[in-house]
C-alpha positions in Angstrom: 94.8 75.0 113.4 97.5 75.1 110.7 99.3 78.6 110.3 98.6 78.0 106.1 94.5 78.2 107.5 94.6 80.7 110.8 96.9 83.8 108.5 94.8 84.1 105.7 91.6 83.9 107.4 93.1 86.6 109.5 94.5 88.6 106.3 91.0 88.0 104.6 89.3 89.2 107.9 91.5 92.5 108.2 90.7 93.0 104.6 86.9 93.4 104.6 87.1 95.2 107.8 89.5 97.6 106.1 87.4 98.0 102.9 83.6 98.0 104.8 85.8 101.5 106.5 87.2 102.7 103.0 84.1 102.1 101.7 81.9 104.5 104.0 84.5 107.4 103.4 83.6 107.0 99.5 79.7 106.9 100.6 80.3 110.1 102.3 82.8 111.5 99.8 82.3 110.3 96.8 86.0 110.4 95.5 86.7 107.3 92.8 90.0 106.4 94.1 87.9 105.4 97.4 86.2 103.4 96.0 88.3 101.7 93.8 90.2 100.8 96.4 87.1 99.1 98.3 87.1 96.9 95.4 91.0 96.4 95.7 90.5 95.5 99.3 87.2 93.4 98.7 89.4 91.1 96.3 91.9 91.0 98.7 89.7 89.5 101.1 88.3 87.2 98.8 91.6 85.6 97.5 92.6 85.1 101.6 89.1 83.6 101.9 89.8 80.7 99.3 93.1 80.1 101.0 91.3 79.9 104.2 88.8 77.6 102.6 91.3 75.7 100.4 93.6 75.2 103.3 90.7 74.1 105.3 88.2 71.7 103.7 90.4 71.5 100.4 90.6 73.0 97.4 88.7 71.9 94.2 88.6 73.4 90.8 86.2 76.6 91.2 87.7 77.8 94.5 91.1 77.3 92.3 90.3 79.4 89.6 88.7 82.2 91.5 91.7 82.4 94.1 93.7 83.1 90.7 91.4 85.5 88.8 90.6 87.4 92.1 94.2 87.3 94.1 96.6 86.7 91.8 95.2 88.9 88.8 92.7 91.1 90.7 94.3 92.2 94.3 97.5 94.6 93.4 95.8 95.7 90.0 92.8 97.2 91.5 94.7 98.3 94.4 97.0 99.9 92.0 94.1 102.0 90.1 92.7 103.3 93.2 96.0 105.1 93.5 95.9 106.6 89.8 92.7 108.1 90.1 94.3 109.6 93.1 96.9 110.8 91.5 95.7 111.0 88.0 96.2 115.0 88.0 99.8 115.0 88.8 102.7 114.6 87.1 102.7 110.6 88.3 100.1 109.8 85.4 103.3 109.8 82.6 105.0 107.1 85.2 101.3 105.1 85.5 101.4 105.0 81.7 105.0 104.0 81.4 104.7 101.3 84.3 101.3 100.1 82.2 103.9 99.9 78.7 106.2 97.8 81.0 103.7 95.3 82.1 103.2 94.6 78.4 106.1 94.4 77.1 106.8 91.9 80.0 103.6 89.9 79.5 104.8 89.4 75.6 108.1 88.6 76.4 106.4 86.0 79.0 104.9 84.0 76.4 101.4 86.1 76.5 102.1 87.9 72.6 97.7 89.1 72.2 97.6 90.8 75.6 100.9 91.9 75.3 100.1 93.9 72.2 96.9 95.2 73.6 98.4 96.5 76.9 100.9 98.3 75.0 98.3 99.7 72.4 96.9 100.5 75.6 99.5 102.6 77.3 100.6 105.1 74.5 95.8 105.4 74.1 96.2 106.6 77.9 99.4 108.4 77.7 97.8 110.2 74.5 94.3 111.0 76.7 96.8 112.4 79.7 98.1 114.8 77.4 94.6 116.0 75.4 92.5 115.6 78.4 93.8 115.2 81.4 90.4 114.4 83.3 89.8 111.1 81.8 93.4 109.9 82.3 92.4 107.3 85.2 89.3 106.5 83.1 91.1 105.1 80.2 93.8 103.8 82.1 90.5 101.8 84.2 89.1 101.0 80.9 92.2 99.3 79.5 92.6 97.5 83.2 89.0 96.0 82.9 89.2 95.0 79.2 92.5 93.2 80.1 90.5 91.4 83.4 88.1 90.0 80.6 90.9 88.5 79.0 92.6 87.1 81.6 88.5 85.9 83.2 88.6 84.2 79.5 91.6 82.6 79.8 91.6 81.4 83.5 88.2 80.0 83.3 89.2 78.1 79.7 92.4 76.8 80.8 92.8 72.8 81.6 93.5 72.2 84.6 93.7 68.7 86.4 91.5 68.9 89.7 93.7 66.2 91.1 96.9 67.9 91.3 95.5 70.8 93.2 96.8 70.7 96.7 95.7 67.9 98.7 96.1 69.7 102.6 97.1 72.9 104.5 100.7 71.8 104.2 100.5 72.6 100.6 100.5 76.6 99.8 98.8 77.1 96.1 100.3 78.5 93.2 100.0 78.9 90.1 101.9 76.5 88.2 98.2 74.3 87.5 97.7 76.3 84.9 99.4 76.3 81.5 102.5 78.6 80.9 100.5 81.2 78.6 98.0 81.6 81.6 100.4 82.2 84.3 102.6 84.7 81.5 99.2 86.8 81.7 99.7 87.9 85.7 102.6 90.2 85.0 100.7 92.5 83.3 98.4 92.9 86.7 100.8 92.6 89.0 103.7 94.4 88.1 101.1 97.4 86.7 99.2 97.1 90.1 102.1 96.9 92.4 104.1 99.1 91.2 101.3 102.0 90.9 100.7 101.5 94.3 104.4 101.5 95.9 105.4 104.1 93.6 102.4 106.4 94.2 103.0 106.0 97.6 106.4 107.0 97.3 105.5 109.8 95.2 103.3 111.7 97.6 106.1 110.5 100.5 109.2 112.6 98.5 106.5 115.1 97.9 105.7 115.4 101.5 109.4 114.9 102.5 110.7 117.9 99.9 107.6 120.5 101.1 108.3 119.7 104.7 104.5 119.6 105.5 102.0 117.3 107.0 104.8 115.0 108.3 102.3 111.9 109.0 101.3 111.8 105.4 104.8 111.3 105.0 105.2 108.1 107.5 101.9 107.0 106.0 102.8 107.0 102.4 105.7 105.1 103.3 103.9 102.5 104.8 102.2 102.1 102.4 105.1 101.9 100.0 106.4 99.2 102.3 102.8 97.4 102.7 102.6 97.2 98.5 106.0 95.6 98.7 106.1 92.7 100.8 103.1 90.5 99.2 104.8 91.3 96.1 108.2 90.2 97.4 107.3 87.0 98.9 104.5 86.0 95.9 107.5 86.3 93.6 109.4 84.2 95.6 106.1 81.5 96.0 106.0 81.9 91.8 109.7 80.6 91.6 109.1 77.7 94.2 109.8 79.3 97.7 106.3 79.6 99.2 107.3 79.3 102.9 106.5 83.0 103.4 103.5 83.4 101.1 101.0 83.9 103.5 102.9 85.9 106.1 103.5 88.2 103.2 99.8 88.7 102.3 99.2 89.2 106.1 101.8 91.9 106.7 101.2 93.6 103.5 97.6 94.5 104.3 98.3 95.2 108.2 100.8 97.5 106.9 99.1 99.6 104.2 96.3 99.5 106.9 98.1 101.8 109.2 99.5 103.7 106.8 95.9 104.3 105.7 94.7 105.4 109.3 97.7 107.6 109.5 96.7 109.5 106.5 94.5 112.1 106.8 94.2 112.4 102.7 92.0 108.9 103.3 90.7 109.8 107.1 90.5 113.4 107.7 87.8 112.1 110.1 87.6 108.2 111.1 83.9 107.1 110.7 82.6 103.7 111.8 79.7 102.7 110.0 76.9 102.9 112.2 78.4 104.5 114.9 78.8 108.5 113.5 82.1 109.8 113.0 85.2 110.3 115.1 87.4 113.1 114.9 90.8 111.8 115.1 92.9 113.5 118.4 95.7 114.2 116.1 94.2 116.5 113.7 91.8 118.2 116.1 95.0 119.6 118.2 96.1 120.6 114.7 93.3 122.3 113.7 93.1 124.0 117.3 97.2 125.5 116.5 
């Protein structure tokens, strides 16, 4: 088979595995960044799925525009918000409302002026709720995220698009240059607010971890995970400005990485369940917690 079909029905394989497991902590936990991030993961594996279909049996216009809405708007934002409802309590909720001001300012410079407005009307609402209540930050911050997702559903679904330009075989990686500029100027706002949340968090709890001198596999973990946010991001800017050689490698190594980090990290797994199997404490942290 083609590499452009086996990688991302291997990414979008890894994916749903990764969020069925994420998604049985939050059953037994409850905590919203948990589940945020299943829904993060869940549209990760959806967007590799209509590669994997598009790349196999072609791609028409419905698979098209949900491989957009869901990967190229969806993925890094929700993945993003999982991590400020994580953090939303620490002093990383001023830089989650500046990174949400940048993504709007960028978006109107783009050529995307109404949802650049919003976003930034947005951002100083949230950073304005982080100072008078601090427990609703990542509420408003979702709020604004989903309102902007109806926007984006609005114009992606609207949008003229010829059906016979969209890629023909598996040789072809997709992108997003079917769609009208004003359309494609609305992704920044997603993806540089999703992206960056989620390599910067990471970091944030890394230094953290690094400065206290504690718990020294939350430290390699954030950093995979800093590393994991960075590489689809890398090589899906490089497949926006033409070069879409490593698109899909990128996608694969992104979530393999952030995977790891994620079993590493007892702040996700303090115990490692498998759904149907009861739960397995990991070796690691029962030798801790016999010191």
């Amino acid at each position: 088979m083609h590499p452009n079909v086996v990688l991302p029905f291997v990414s979008s394989l890894l994916s749903f595995i990764f969020a069925v497991l994420v998604f049985d902590q939050w059953l037994h936990r409850h905590r919203m960044h948990q589940l945020v991030w299943t829904v993060g993961l869940l549209f990760y594996g959806i967007s590799a799925g209509t590669e994997f279909l598009g790349g196999a049996f072609g791609w028409n216009l419905v698979l098209y525009q949900w491989w957009y809405l869901i990967g190229a708007i969806g993925v890094a934002a929700y993945l993003g918000l999982g991590t400020v409802y994580l953090l939303s309590r620490t002093g990383f909720a001023w830089f989650a409302a500046a990174i949400l001001a940048a993504s709007g300012l960028i978006a109107f410079v783009a050529g995307a002026p109404p949802l650049g407005v919003g976003i930034l009307v947005g951002a100083v609402l949230v950073a304005l709720v982080r100072r008078s209540r601090p427990d609703w930050f990542a509420h408003a911050f979702a709020l604004v995220l989903l309102l902007a997702t109806a926007y984006a559903a609005y114009a992606v679904f609207s949008a003229p698009v010829d059906p016979a330009s969209l890629p023909d075989s598996a040789s072809v990686i997709p992108t997003g240059k079917f769609f009208p500029k004003d359309v494609r100027a609305i992704t920044p706002v997603f993806n540089v607010t999703g992206t960056a949340a989620l390599a910067l968090g990471a970091a944030y709890s890394a230094y953290y971890f690094w400065r206290t001198r504690t718990m020294r596999h939350r430290l390699i973990s954030n950093v995979l995970i800093t590393v994991g946010a960075i590489i689809p991001a890398f090589t899906g800017s490089l497949s926006r400005f033409g070069s879409t050689s490593l698109f899909f490698l990128g996608e694969l190594l992104g979530v393999l990485i952030i995977f790891v980090g994620f079993l590493i990290s007892t702040e996700v797994f303090a115990t490692f369940r498998l759904p149907g199997l009861g739960t397995v404490q990991r070796a690691k942290e029962a030798s801790e917690q016999g010191n």
